[in-house]
Wavefront OBJ file of the C-alpha trace (Angstrom):
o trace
v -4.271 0.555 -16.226
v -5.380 -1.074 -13.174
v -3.595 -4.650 -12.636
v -5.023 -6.953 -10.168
v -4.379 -10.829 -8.763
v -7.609 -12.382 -8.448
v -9.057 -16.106 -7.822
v -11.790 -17.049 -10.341
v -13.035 -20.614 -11.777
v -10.936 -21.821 -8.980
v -7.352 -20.876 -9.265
v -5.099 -17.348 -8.818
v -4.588 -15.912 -12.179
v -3.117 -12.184 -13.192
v -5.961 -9.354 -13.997
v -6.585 -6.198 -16.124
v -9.671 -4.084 -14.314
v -11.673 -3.202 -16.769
v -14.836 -0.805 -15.089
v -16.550 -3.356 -13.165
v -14.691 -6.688 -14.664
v -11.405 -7.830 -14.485
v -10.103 -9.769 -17.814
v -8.050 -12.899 -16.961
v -5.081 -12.173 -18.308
v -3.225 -15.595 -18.152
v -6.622 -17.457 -19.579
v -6.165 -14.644 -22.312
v -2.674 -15.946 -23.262
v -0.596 -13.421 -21.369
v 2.784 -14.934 -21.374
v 3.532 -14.074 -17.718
v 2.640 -15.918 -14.500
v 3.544 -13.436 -11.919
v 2.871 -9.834 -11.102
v 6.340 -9.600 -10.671
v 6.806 -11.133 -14.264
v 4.421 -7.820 -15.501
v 6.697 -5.490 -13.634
v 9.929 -6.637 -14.036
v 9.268 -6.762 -18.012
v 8.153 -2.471 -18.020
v 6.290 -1.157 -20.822
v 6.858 -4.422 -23.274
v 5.157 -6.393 -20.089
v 2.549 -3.760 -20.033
v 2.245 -3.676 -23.910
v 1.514 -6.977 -23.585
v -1.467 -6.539 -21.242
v -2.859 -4.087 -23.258
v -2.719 -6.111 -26.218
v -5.271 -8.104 -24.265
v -7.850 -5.759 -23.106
v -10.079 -6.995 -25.257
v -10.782 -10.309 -24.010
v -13.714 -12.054 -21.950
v -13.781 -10.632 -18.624
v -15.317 -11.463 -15.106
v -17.367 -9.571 -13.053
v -15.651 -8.415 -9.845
v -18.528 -9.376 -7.599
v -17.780 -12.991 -9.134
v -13.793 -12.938 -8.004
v -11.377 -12.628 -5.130
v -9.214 -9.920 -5.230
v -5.960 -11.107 -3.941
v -2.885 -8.770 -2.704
v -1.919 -7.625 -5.820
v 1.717 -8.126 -5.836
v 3.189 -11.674 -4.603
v 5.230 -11.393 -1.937
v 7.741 -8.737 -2.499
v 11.574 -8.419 -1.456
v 10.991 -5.783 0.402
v 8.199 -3.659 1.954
v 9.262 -0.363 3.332
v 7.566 2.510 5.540
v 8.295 5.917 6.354
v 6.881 7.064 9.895
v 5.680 10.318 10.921
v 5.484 11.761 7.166
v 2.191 13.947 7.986
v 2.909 17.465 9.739
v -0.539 16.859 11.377
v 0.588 13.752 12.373
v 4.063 14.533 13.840
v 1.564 17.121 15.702
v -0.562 14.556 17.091
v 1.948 12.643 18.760
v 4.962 14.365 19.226
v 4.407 14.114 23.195
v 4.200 10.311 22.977
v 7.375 9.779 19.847
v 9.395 12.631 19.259
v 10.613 13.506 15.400
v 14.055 13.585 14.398
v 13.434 17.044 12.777
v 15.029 17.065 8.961
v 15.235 13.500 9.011
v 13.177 10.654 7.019
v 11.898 7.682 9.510
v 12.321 4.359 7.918
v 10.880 1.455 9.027
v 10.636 -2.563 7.803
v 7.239 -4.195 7.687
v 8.008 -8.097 7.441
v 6.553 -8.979 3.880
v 4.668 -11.679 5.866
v 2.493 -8.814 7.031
v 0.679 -8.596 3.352
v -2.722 -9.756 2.928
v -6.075 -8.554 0.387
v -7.883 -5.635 -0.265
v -10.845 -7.691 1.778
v -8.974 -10.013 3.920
v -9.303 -10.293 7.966
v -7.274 -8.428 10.166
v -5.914 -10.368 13.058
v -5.460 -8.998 16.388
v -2.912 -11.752 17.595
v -1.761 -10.762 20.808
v -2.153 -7.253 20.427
v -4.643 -5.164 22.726
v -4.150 -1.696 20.871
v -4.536 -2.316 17.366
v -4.911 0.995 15.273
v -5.400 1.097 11.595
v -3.236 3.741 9.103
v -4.217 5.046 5.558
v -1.037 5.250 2.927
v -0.629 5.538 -0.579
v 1.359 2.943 -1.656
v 4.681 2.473 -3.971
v 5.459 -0.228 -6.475
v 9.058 0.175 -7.729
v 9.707 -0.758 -11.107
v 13.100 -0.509 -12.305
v 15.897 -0.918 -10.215
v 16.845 2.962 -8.149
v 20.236 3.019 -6.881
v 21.305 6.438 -5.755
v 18.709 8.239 -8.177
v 17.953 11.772 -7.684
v 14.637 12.899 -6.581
v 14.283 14.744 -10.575
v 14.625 11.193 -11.509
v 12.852 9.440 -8.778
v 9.488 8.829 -10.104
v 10.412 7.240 -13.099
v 11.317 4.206 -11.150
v 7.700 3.813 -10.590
v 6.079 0.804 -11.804
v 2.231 2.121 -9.541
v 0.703 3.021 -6.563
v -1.726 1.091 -4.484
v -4.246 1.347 -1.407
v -2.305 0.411 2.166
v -3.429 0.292 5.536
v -0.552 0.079 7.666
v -2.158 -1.773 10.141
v -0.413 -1.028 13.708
v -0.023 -2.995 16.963
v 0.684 0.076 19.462
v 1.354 -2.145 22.211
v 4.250 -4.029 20.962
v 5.731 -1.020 18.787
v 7.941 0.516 20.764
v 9.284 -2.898 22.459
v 12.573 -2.024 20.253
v 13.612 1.100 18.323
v 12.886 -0.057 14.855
v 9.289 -0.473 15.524
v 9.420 -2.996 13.368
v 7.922 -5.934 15.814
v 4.554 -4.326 16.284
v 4.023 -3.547 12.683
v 4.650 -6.623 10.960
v 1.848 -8.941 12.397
v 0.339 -11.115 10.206
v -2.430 -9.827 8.180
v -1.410 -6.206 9.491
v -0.316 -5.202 5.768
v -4.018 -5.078 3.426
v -2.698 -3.660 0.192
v -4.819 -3.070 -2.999
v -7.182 -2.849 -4.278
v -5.135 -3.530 -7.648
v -1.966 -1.540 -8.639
v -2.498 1.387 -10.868
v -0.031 2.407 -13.371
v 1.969 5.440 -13.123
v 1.237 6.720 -16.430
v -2.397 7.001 -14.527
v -1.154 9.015 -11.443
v 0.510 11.863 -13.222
v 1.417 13.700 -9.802
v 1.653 11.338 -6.727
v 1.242 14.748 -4.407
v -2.213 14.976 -6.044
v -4.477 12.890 -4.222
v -6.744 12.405 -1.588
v -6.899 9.916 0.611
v -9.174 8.876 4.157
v -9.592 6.001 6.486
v -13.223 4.882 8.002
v -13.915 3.019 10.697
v -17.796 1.321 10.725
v -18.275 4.063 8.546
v -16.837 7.229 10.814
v -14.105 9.304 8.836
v -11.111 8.641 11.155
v -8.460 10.122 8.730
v -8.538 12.564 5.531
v -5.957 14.508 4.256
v -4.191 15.351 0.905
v -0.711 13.841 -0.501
v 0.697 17.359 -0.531
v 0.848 17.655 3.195
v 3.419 14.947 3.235
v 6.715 16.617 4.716
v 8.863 14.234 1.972
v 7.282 13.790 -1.319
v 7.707 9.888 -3.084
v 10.183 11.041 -4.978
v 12.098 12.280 -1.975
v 11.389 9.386 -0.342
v 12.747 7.117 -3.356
v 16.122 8.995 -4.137
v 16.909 8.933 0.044
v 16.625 5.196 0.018
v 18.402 4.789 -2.512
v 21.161 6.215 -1.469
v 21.938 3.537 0.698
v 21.040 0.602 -0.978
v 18.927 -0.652 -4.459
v 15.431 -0.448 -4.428
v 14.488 -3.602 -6.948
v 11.353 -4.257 -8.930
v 8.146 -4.910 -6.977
v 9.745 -3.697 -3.879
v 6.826 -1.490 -1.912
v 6.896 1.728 -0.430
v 4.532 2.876 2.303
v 4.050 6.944 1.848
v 3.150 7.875 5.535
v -0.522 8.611 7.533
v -2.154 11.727 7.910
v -3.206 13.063 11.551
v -6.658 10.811 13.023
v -5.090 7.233 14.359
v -6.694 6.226 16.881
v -3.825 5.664 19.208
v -3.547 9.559 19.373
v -6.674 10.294 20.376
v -7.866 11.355 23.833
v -8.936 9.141 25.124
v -7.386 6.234 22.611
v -9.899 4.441 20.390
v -8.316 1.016 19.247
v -9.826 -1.174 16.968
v -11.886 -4.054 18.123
v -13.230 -7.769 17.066
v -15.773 -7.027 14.477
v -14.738 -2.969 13.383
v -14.409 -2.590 9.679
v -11.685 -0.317 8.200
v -12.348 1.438 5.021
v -8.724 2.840 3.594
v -9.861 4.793 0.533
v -7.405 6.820 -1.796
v -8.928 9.339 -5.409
v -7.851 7.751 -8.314
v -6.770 4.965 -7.286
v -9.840 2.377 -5.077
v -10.522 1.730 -1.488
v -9.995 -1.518 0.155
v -11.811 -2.856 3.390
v -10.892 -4.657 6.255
v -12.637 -6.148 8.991
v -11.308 -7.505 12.458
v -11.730 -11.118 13.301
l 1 2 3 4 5 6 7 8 9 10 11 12 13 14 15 16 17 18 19 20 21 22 23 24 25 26 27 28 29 30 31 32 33 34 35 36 37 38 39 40 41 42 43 44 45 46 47 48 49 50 51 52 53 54 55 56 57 58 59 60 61 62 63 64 65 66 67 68 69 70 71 72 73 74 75 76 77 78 79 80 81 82 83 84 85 86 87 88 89 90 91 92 93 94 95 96 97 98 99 100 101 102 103 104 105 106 107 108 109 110 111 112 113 114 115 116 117 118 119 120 121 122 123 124 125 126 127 128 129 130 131 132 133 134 135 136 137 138 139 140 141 142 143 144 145 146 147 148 149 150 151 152 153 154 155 156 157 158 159 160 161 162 163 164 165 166 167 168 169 170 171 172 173 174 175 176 177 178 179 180 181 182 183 184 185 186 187 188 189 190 191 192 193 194 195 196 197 198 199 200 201 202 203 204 205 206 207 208 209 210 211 212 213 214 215 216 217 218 219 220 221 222 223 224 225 226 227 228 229 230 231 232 233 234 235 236 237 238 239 240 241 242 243 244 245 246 247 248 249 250 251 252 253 254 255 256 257 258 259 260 261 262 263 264 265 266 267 268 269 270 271 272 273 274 275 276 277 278 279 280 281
């Protein structure tokens, strides 16, 4: 299933994509407010959604697909996660070889599959395809075997990247937690959808030029790796996210750099899942 947050007639309600409609889902009598709610609940919550597939639905061009989670407790990245990548710019950030790179983007960060992107202050803004995490049940010090079933979905992120204020401290954390520098979306699909997470395809476009394409099985650390090594320091908790890593093609790398400016659109596009787009106010 693909489950959505959406405005129509007015107000933010839950939805259930349904080809080119979305079903309200709380107009339909769905006895759950929140995405959270949906997520926290596992397969009764989605049992419940089903039950209501049935019902009068939208069409998409008539709504406003909102980030599809509300703001979650935490929102987690992994950094240099590509080989191509670590390739790209190991002169300018050198890997910790064998390690994972973890990183905090501020859930303050998270805005819609169509939203603006915001410079603020930054003068080297660079865009970042991912495939996305949703946890949902509670993984403390799971093994990777294991892993996966912790996984409510998986979503469309661009992890939207303010070179110039990045490296101010070590955690990097500063100059990727802007607001609006976290579109997610378009909707969350279920995992019972995405069979194998290291199965998919994914690309970024900028004003229409592939920037990025690569496959989910060049990732160094799978998502289950990545979910069993955080959890073996502390509990990842429903509707927490998970940012997978980029492949090789940010702009920041390239000679010479090609940042993103007032009026470029972003196009962060993954099989199987949907494509959200961004433009730069």
């Amino acid at each position: 299933m693909k489950l959505a947050r959406f405005i129509g007639s007015g107000r933010e309600t839950l939805g259930l994509i349904r080809g080119n409609e979305v079903v309200d889902l709380i107009a339909a009598g769905l006895p759950f407010n929140s995405m959270h709610e949906i997520i926290v609940a596992g397969e009764e919550g989605l049992a419940l959604v089903r039950a209501h597939a049935g019902s009068p639905a939208h069409s998409l061009d008539t709504v406003r697909l909102l980030p599809p989670i509300e703001r979650p407790g935490k929102y987690l990245a992994i950094g240099l996660n590509y080989r191509a990548h670590r390739g790209e710019i190991k002169e300018i950030d050198p890997p910790s070889p064998g390690q994972q790179r973890w990183f905090n983007k501020q859930t303050s960060c998270i805005v819609g599959p169509s939203d603006f992107i915001e410079p603020g202050v930054s003068e080297q803004l660079d865009y970042e395809v991912e495939l996305g995490v949703v946890i949902g049940r509670a993984a403390k010090r799971v093994s990777a075997g294991d892993a996966l079933d912790h996984v409510f979905g998986y979503f469309v992120a661009n992890d939207v990247s303010a070179r110039d204020w990045q490296f101010h401290s070590p955690t990097v954390t500063m100059g990727k937690s802007f607001d609006t520098h976290g579109p997610i979306g378009p909707w969350i699909v279920t995992a019972d959808e995405i069979p194998d997470p290291q199965d998919l395809r994914l690309r970024a476009l900028v004003n229409g030029e592939i920037r990025q394409e690569a496959h989910t099985s060049e990732m160094i650390f799978g998502v289950a790796d990545q979910i069993a090594y955080l959890s073996t320091a502390f509990t990842l908790e429903p509707g927490d996210l998970i940012a997978t890593g980029t492949p090789a093609g940010v702009g920041f790398a390239m000679s010479p750099p090609r940042f993103l400016g007032s009026g470029d659109v972003v196009r962060c596009e993954i099989d199987g899942i949907g494509a959200i787009e961004n433009r730069v106010r």
